[in-house]
Structures are given as C-alpha cells and as structure tokens.
N, C-alpha and C positions, 0 to 999 in steps of 0.2 A: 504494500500500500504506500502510496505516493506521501511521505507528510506534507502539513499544510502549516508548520509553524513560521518557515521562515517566511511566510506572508502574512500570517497574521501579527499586527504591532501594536504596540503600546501608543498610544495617540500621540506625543510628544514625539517617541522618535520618527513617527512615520512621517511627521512636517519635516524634521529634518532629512530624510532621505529624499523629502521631495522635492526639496531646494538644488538637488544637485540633479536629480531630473528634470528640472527645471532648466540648469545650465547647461542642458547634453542638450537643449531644442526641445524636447518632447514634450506633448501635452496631454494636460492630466486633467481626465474627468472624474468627474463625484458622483455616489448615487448615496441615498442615505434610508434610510427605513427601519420596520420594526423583524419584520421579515421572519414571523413564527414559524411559519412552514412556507418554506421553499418548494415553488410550484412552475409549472412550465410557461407563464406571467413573469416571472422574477426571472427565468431564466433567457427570455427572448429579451428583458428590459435590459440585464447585462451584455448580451450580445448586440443588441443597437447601442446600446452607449459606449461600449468598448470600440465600436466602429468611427466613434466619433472623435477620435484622439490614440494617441499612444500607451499612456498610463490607465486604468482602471482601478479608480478605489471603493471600498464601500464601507462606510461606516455602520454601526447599528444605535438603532437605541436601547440603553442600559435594563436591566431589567427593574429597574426603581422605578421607572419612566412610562412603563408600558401600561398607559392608563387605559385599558380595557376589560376591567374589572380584576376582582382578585386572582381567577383562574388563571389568570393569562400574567405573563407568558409560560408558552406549555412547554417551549422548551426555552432554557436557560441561556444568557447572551453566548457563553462558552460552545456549546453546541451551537450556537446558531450563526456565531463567528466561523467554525470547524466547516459547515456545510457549504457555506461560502464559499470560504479560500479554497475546497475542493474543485471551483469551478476554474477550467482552463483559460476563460477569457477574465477573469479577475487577478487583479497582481497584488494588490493588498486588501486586507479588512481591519478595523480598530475598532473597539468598543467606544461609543460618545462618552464624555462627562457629563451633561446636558439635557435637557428635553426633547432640546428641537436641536436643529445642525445649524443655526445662526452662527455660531460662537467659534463650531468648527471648519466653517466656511471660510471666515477669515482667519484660522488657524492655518489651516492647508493650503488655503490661495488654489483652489482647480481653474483652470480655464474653463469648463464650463460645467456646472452642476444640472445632475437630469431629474427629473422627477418622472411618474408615468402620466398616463392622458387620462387616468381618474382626478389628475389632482389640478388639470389644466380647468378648470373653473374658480377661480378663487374665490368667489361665493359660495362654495360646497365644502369649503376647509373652514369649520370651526375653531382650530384653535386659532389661526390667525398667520398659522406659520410660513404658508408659503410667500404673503407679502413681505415677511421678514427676512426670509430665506434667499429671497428674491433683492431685497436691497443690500442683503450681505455678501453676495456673488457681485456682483455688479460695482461695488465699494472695494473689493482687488482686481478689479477690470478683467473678469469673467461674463459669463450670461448663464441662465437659465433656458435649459431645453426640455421640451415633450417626446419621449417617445408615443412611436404608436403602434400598438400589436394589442395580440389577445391579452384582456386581464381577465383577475380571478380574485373572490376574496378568500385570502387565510379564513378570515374567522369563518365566512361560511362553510366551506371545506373543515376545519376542525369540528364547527359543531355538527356536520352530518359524517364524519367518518372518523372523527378521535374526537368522543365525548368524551366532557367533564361531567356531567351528568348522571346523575341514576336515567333509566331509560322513561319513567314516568315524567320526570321533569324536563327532557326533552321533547315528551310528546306532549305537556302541557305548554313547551314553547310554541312547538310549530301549532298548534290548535288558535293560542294568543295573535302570532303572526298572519294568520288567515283572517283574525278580526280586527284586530286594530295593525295600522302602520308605525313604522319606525317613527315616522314623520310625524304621526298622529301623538304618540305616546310623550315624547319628547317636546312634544309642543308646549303642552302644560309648565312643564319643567320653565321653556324658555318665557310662557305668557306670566311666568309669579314676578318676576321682574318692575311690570306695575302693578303689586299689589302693595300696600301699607301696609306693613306686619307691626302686630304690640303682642311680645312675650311679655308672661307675667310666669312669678315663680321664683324659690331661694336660691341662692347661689350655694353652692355644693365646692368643698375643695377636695379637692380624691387624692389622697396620698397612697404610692405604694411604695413601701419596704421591703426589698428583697431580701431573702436572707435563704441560707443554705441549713439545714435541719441537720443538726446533729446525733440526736435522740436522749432518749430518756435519761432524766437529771438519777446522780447515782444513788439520793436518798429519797425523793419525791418525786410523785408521781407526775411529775412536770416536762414540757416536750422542750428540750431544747434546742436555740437556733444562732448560727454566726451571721451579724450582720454582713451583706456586700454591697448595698449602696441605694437608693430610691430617686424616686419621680414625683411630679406633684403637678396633675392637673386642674384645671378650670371646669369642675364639673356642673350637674342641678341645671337651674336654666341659662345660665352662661355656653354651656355646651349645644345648650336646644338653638339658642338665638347666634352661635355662630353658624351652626347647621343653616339656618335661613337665611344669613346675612350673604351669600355665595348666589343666592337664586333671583331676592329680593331687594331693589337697591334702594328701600323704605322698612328698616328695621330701629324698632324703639326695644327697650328689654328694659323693664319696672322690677326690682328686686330688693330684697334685703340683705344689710347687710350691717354686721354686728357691731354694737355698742363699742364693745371693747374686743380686741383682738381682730380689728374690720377685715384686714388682710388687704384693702380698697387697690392699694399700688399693684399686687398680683392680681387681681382679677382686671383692674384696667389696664394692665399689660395682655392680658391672653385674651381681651374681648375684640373683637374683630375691630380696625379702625372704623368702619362703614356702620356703624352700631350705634346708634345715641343711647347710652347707657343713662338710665334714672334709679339714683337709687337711694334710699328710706333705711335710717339708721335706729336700728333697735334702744332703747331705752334700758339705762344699767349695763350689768354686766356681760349680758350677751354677747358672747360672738358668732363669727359669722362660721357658718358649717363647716366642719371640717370629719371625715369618714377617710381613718385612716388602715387600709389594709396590709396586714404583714403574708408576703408570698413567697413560696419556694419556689427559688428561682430555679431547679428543673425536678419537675416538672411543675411547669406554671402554674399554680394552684394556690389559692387563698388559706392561709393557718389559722388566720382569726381576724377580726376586724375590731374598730375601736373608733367610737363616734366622739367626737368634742363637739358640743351645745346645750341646748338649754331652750328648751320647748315644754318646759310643765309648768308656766302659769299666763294665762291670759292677762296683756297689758294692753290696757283701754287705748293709752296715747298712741302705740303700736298702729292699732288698728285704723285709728282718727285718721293719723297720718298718709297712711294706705289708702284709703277709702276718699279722702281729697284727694291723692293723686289720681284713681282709678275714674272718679266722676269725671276729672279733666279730661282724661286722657282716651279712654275708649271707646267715646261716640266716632272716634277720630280714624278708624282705622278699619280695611276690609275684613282683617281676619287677626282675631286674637286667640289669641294659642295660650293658656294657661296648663306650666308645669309642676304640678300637687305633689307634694313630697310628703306635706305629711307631717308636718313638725312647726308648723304654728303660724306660719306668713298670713297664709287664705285663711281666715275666719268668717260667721256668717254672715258679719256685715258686710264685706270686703265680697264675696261671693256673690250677694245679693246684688251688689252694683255690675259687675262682671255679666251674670243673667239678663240683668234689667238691662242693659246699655251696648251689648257687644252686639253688632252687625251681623258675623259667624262666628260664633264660639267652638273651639278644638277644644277637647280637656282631655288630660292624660293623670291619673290619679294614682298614684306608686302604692305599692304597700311594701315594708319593710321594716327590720326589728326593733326601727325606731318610732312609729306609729301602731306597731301591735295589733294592725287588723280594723283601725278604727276608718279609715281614711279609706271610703269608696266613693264611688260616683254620682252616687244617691246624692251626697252632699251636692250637690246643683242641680237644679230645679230645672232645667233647662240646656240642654246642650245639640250640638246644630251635628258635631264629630268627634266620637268616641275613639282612642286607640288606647288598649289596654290587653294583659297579657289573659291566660285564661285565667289563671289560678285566683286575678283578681276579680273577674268576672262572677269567678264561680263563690267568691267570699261576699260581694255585693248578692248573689243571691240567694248566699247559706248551703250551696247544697254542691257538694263534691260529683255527685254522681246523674243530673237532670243534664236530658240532652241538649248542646250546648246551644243550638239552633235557637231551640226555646226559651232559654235565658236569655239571649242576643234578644229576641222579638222582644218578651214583656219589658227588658228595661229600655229598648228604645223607644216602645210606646208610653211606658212613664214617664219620660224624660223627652219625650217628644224629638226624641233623633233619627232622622233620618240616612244618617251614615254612618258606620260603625268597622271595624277593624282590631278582630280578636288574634292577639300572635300567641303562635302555639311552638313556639323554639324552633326543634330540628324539623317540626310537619310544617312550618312555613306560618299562614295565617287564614282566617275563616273571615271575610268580608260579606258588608250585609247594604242594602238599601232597601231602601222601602218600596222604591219604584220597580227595581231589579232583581232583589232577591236576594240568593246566598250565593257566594263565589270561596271555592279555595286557590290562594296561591301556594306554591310551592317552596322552601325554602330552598333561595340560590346561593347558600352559601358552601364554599367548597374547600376554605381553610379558616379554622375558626383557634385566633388567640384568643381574645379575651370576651368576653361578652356582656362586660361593664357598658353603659350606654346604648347599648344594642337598641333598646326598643325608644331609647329617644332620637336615634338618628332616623327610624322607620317613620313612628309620628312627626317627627320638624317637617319631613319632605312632604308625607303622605297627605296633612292637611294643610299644604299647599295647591296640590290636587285637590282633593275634595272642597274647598273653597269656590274651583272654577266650574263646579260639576260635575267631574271627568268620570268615566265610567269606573265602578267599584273594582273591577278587573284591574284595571289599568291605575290606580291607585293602591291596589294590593301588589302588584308589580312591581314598581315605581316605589313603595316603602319597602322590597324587601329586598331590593337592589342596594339600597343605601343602606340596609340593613347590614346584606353581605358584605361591605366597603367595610361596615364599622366594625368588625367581632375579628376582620383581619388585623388590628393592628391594635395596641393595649392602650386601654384605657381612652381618653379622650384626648391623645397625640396628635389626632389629626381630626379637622370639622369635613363634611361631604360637600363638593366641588361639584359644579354645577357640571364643567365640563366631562371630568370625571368620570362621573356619572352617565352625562351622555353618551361618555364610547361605552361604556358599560352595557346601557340598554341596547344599544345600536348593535353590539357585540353580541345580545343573549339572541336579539331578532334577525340574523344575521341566515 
C-alpha cells in the first residue's frame, strides 16, 4: 500500500512548502470542505480542479467544526485526511484550524480557490462563508472558481447507507421529510428572529467538581474522593435566555438575584451581550443559587450534589419588587417563557401577573430535591405551552401509572393549553395539540455526556416554535434536535446556535 503521509501536513508547514512552489512557477489551487464521505462528486471536483493549475491542495474542516449535529462527523479529520491524500490527482491535505478556510486562504496564498456549483449561489450559503472566502482569495490576488460535474450529498448518502440511527428513527425521519420541508422546518427557526422574547426565572450557578474516587475511608463508612479541578456554569434561566438570544434579536431575561453573595459580575459575564438583563435583588441574606455537583471524573457521573440558598421563607418586598417589574414588563412582549425552578422567585402574586398579562405564555416547571415535589404546573392558571419531562407530569397528576395520553388531555384542558410537549429521555418526547393530536418524536440523540440542561435547551427552542404555530411535529423535532446538541457537551459550556442547529436539521432531513 502506497503511504499517504508525506502529503498529508501540518498546516504551517504546508505554507511553507508552498512558497517555494510558488518560486518553481507553479500554480496552486485550493479546495477546502468537510468531506465525510468521499464520493464520486468529491472525486470529479478534484480532478477538474487539479486540471486547473499545477499544485492540488485540500484542506479539511476540523472535527470541532463540523457543525452538522452531534453525529457527524462519522468519520474523524485523520481518516478523512488519509482518504484524501490516497487520491493521485491531490498533492497535499492539512487539517484547518478554523471554521471556515478564510484564514487559510490567506495563509497558503492559492492562485485560485474552487468551490463546487452547489455552492455557486451565495444566497444558498448560510453561514456566510463563501462571501468571505471569496474576498480572502482575491486579497492574495487569486480568484475563486466553480466546478461543474455530478454532485452528491454526504449526508444524504450517510443517512440512507451508514446510519446513525436505530432503524425506527430513520424511518421516523424519512416519514417527517415527506411532510414537512427542510425549508419549511427551518423556517421557524429563522422567523423567531422578530419575535420579542421576556425570560422570567432564577438564575442557577452549576458548579462541577471533578474528582477521582478513591474508596472507602479506613474507619467510616465514608466514600472517599481526590480532588482534580472544576467548572462553573451560568445555569437556571440565564442558560434558557442564552439559548434564545442566538435565534431572537429581542431578548429581555427578569431574574433574581441574591442579596448577598449576588455573584452579579459572573452571570453578567456569561449572559449573552445581545440580552438586556433585568434583575431584582433578594432582601437579606440570600444569595443567588448556587447547585454544586461533585463528579467522577471517569466515568462521568454525579457523587452527590450540594445546593447553596435559601428558599424557606416568603418575603413580601421580594415579591412587591417582582411583580412591579413583571406588570411593566410583559404586556410588552410576543412570547414569555417563564423558567420554574422551584425555590421561591415565582410566587402567586408574581404568577398571577404572568397569567393575567402574557400575550403567549411557555412555562416549564422543574421538580427537584430542592422543591420536594411541590412545584407543578397547576401553579398557573393559564398556560398557552407546556414542556415538561414525564415524571413531572405524572407528579402534577398523582398517578405513576394513568396513560400518559390522558394526563397530557385533562391538564391541558384545565389549564387551557393548547400545546404541550412531554420529554421522555432516551424514547424522545410525546407532543400534543389540541387541533392535531398526539405526535411522538424520537430521541436524536446519539452521544450523550451530560444531561444537565437537557430539557431547557428542548423548551428555549421548542417555544419559539410553538409561539408561531408550527406544527406539533415539527416543534417536537426542532426541540429535540437542540436537545441532542445539549446532552453532547457538559453542562451549560455551550448555548444552541441558531446556525448550528440548522445544519443539524438540514443534516437529519437530508
């Protein structure tokens, strides 16, 4: 077998080798991609662009980069570097540093960079890149070329002949794609952009402490652990309202935050700049939430947890204060998203304004060992869009074992909701309307680190959806796309990107 190392280079040195191919006369083209699976498209694209000069390079994109959901890429830049340089008309490959090839354009300096004739619309390119790509070729006095032959999409070809999928979940894609369009689905997505969004909800700080388990202490019955180092997110609704600040470029987020120990500097550092943050300082000693979890760090798994606050006594001023903001504030807005934790913010005064004054009210109501089962849905009178997991469902209606169908019906009808959205983990989730009925989506998720925030990054998106309309389907989709974005990566490290997200779905419909 022929090796392919000495073509494939480290991106530094391959400028430099191409400076002196530069000085031998010869000219050197670019092609740049993500290039999952290599197909007889990618193969006709190199052989017209190697036609077009002397040199042939091809760059990839890294696999950090490869924003077409968690699945992808299927195979790794290494491999996908290796299949390359196997090719006779390619002389070099490098892995980018980069998203886009801007950056390596004016690194390499190619006399002319090619793209394929999918990409010769620049209105068809979402991220934006080819205009940029385009002025960075042109800025070392290159140009930009179209091939033109047969194309093909990777992702289509992957998802009909190297699933990631269980096979149910593929035939619940292709069934989706026969109803709704990429175009269609995505649309939503790109229309919340003019809507007004006002988060209400506590601010949450998520600490994680990794540590390595030693075992049992030598005289008590105690688990012992070496610390190795921790993280410290912007959790609670700070986390919901960056989620939305990427889709919607009218985001207010109303919160609390503690008397003492506010933490104000870290949460105004991790809140999106595009965010007008309002926020209501508890009385006394309070501070602001802090749920700190200690993990083993392999395997990644929670040891115990450890709440700092202070939610056990109703103060009046608290509430006064809340409830003048909230009058102000929520005639004002298309869709108010209220994130329930559970620990003392939303009171009934404070709710009643919420009810009484929101245009489309989303409510997501948590239960956890800090609320103790008190904190369901019932608590509002009135709700337009429910997302809530089952277990709290089934604690809102007492009963572990009533079909869930039937729970979903009676509290949308007390509650007078018309959209709803139960997440059942790894079965995905059971969506409801009143007009339409009951839909399952499937859960697309196919590597799951952490599953902290999970079901807030479903509901941020999902009732941006259901605010415009959009079919129940297509909003159970659509939240558990962003779902699967969120349970790959720990904790609340990263908010869901609108564009992200779009090669995402575009990827599942593909």
């Amino acid at each position: 077998m022929v090796s392919t190392d000495n073509k494939i280079k480290d991106l530094s040195d391959l400028a430099r080798n191409l400076e002196s191919v530069r000085a031998d006369g010869k000219k050197v083209i670019h092609c740049h991609g993500v290039f999952d699976l290599l197909h007889i498209g990618h193969i006709r694209h190199f052989q017209q662009a190697k036609a077009m000069g002397d040199i042939l390079v091809v760059t990839l994109t890294p696999d950090d980069y490869v924003n077409k959901g968690p699945s992808r890429p299927v195979f790794g830049q290494a491999l996908r570097a290796e299949a390359i340089a196997a090719m006779d008309c390619v002389d070099y490959v490098a892995v980018n540093h980069w998203p886009l090839a801007e950056d390596t354009i004016r690194l390499l300096r190619p006399d002319c960079y090619v793209k394929g004739s999918d990409y010769q619309n620049p209105d068809d390119d979402r991220t934006g890149g080819i205009a940029k790509e385009e002025e960075a070729i042109k800025s070392v006095g290159g140009e930009l070329v179209f091939t033109d032959d047969i194309t093909f999409s990777s992702s289509n070809l992957i998802n009909r002949d190297i699933p990631v999928f269980a096979p149910e979940v593929s035939d619940f894609l292709t069934r989706f794609a026969s109803n709704h369009s990429s175009d269609e689905t995505v649309g939503y997505l790109n229309r919340a952009s003019n809507l007004k969004v006002l988060v209400i909800g506590e601010t949450i700080i998520d600490e994680y402490v990794y540590c390595e388990p030693l075992g049992k202490a030598g005289k008590e019955p105690v688990l012992v652990s070496r610390y190795l180092n921790q993280d410290k997110f912007a959790g609670g609704t700070v986390a919901v309202a960056n989620h939305v600040a990427d889709f919607s470029e009218q985001v207010t987020m109303l919160t609390f935050l503690g008397g003492a120990d506010s933490q104000e500097e870290f949460v105004r550092e991790k809140l999106n700049d595009a965010i007008n943050g309002v926020y209501v300082y508890m009385e006394g000693d309070s501070p602001t939430i802090v749920k700190r979890r200690f993990i083993s760090n392999y395997p990644f798994q929670t040891l115990f947890e450890l709440y700092v606050m202070d939610d056990d006594g109703f103060v009046q001023s608290n509430s006064d204060s809340l409830c003048s903001k909230l009058t102000e504030m929520v005639p004002n807005y298309d869709l108010v998203i209220v994130t329930d934790y559970g620990h003392g913010m939303l009171g009934p005064e404070a709710i009643e304004v919420v009810c009484d004054q929101a245009r489309f009210l989303a409510v997501n109501t948590q239960v956890n060992a800090g609320n103790r089962g008190f904190n369901t849905v019932s608590k509002y009178r009135r709700v337009d869009f429910i997302c809530v997991s089952e277990s709290e469902i089934r604690l809102e209606a007492r009963s572990r074992n009533r079909d869930l169908r039937e729970i979903m019906s009676e509290v949308a009808a007390r509650l007078g909701c018309e959209r709803m959205i139960i997440t059942q983990g790894e079965q995905g989730c059971l969506c409801y309307s009143k007009e339409e009925g009951f839909f399952r989506v499937p859960a697309l998720a196919t590597r799951v680190v952490d599953r902290i925030g999970a079901g807030d990054a479903v509901f941020s998106v999902a009732a941006l959806c259901a605010v415009q309309g959009a079919p129940m389907q297509v909003v159970g989709l659509i939240g558990n796309a962003a779902g699967a974005e969120a349970v790959a990566t720990v904790g609340h490290q990263s908010s869901i990107q609108r564009l992200g997200l779009i090669r995402h779905i575009e990827t599942l419909l593909k």
